[in-house]
Phi, psi and omega in degrees: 000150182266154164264177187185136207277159194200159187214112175249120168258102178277137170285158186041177215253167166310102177279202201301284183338291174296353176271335196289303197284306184272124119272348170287315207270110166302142178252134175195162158323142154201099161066217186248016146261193195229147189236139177243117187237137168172165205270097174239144179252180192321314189264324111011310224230306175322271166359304194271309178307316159325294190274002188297293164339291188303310155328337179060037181274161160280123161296117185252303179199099179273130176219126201260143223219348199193099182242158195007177117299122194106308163308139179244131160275167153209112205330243180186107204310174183248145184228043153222209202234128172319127162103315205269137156346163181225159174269000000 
């Protein structure tokens, strides 16, 4: 299986436990949540959501930080007009 690097945002911080439980994972602040980054394949990504769960932590945000080889991003048009408001 291949890996791919992901940056997972749990709301509010980690206690013993949660530092315990992701210890594969740099663990570090993002704002006034925790940001968990690290190299995972497919059963991997599950896993760690799986214990995100059990845990009862708040899922905030998953980003895959490094995608395929071969993938093309591509930005993402903009929607709104010269002159209208942004949200």
């Amino acid at each position: 299986m291949r890996t791919r690097r992901y940056r997972i945002i749990i709301s509010g911080r980690l206690g013993m436990v949660g530092h315990e439980a992701f210890r594969d994972l740099h663990i570090e602040p993002h704002g006034a949540d925790t940001a968990l980054t690290g190299d995972l394949n497919r059963s991997g990504l599950h896993d760690v959501l799986t214990l995100i769960r059990d845990l009862a932590l708040d899922l905030v945000g998953l980003t895959c930080l490094a995608p395929e080889p071969g993938t093309t991003i591509r930005p993402a048009p903009l929607s709104h007009t010269r002159g209208s408001p942004r949200a």
